[in-house]
N, C-alpha and C positions, 0 to 999 in steps of 0.2 A: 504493500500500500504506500511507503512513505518513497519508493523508487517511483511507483506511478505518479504519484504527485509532486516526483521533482523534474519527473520529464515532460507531464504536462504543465510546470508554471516553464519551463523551458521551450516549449515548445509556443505557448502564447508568448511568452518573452519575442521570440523571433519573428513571431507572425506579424507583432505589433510596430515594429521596427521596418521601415524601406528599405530596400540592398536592391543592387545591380551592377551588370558591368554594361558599358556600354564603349564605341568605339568612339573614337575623338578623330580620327584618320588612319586611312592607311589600311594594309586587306590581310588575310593569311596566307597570301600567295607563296609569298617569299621560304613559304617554309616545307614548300612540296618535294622538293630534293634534300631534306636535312633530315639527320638522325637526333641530333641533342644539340641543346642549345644551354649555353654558361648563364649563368642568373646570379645574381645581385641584390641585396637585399639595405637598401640605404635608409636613416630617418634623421640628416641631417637636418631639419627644416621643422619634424612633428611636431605637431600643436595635441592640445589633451582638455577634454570636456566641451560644453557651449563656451567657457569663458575664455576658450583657446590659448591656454597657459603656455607657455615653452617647453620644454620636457624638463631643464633648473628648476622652473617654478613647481611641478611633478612633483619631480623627486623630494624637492623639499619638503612639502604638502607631507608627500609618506615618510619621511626619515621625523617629523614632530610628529604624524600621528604615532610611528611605531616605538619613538623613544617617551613619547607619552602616554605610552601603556605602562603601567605598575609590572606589567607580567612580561615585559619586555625587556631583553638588558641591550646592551654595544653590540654583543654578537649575533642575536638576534638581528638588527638592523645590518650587520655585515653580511651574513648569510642573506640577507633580504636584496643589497646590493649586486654581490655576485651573481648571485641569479639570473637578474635584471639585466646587466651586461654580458654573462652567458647566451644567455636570450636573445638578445640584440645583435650579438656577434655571430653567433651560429644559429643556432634554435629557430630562429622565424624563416631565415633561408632554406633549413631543411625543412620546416615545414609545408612550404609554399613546394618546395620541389614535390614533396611526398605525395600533396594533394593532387597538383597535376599529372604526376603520372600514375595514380590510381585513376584516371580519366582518360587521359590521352595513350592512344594504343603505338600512331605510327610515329609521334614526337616524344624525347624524352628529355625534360630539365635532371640538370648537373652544375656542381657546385666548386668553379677551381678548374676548369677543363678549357681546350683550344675549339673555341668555336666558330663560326662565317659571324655568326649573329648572338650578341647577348641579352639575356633579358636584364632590364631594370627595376626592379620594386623599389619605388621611394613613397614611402611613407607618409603620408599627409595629416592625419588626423586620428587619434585614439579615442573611443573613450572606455574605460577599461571595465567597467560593470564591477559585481560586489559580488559575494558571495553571506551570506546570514543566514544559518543552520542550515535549511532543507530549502532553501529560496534561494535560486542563482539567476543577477544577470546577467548574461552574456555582454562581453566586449562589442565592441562595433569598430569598424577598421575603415580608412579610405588610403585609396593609394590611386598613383598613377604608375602604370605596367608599359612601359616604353622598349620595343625589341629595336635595338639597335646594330649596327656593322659594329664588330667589336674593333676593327683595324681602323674604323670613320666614326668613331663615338655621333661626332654630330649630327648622322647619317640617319635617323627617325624612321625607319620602317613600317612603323604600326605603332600606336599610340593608343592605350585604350584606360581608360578611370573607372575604378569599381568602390563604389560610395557603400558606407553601412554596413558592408559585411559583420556577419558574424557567425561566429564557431559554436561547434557543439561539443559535446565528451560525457566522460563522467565526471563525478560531481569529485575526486581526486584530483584530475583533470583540471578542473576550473574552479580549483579552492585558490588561487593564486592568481593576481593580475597576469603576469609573466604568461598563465598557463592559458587563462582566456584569451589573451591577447594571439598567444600561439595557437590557437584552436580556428581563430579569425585569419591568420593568415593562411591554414590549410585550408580552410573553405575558398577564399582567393584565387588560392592554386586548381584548387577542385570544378570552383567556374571557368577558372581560365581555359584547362584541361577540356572543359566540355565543348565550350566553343571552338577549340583547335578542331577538335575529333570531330563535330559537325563540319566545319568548314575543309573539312580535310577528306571527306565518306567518298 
C-alpha cells in the first residue's frame, strides 16, 4: 500500500508538471552513417528554482540548511558536497548516455571517445524537488542538447531544448537532490533516444 501511494503521488507529480523536447533547428540526418557519438555534459550557466538563483547561491541555501540541522555535523555536509560534484562530473553524463541508448537501437552515446559529431548537454535550469517521508517531488530539468562537428565546435548541426523534464526511480533513488536531478537527466537521454530511433526507422 505505502509503494502504491508513492508511485501514485509520483506519478500525479509528473502528470502535473509540462516537459518536452522540441527542435530549435537542424534535422537527424547527419547521423545516418554514425555508430556513437561523444557527449558532454556542461552546467556552466544553471540557474535553480522560479527565483533563478546561481548554482553559489544553491549550494549555499543547502550547506545553512544542512549545517542547521542539530542532527547534522561538517561531514555530513562534506559527504553532501562530494556527491554533488561527483554528480556533476560524471553521474549526469552517464546518465543521459544510459537513457539514450536504452532507446536508440542504430545510434549509440559515449563518454570520452573520437567522434565526427559530439553531443552537448548544457544545462539551463534545475529545480530539484524534495523528498518528505513517502511524498516525493521529482526534479524538473531544462537543457539545451546541441550535436555539434566535434573538429568545428561552432558547427550546430541540430539544436534541440527539452524544458521540465523529469525522472522517475525508486524512492532510494530520489531520496537525494543529486539522485533526482540524475533521474531527470536519464529521462532527457531517454527522449532524446526516442526521437533518434523515430527519425532514424
Amino acid at each position: 500500500m505505502k509503494k502504491l501511494t508513492l508511485l501514485l503521488f509520483i506519478a500525479i507529480s509528473s502528470f502535473a508538471f509540462s516537459q518536452g523536447m522540441k527542435i530549435i533547428s537542424g534535422n537527424f540526418d547527419f547521423l545516418k552513417d554514425q555508430a556513437e557519438v561523444n557527449t558532454e555534459v556542461k552546467s556552466d550557466h544553471v540557474l535553480f528554482y522560479v527565483e533563478n538563483m546561481s548554482e553559489e547561491q544553491y549550494l549555499e541555501k543547502r550547506k545553512k540548511e544542512v549545517l542547521g540541522n542539530p542532527k547534522k555535523t561538517q561531514q555530513d555536509w562534506d559527504k553532501w558536497i562530494n556527491e554533488w560534484n561527483s554528480h556533476k562530473a560524471n553521474i549526469y553524463a552517464e546518465k543521459v548516455i544510459t537513457g539514450f541508448n536504452e532507446k536508440s537501437k542504430k545510434i549509440k552515446l559515449n563518454k570520452g571517445i573520437a567522434s565526427k559529431y559530439t553531443l552537448i548537454v548544457d544545462t539551463k535550469w534545475i529545480y530539484p524537488g524534495w523528498h518528505g517521508g513517502m511524498l516525493i517531488q521529482p526534479a524538473k530539468l531544462t537543457t539545451d542538447l546541441k550535436f555539434i562537428e566535434t573538429e568545428n565546435p561552432s558547427h550546430v548541426v541540430l539544436h534541440l531544448e527539452a524544458s521540465g523534464v523529469q525522472g522517475n526511480g525508486s524512492s532510494a533513488e530520489l531520496y537525494m537532490e543529486y539522485g533526482r536531478i540524475a533521474a531527470s537527466f536519464k529521462k532527457t537521454g531517454k527522449d532524446l533516444g526516442k526521437k533518434v530511433k523515430e527519425a532514424l526507422k
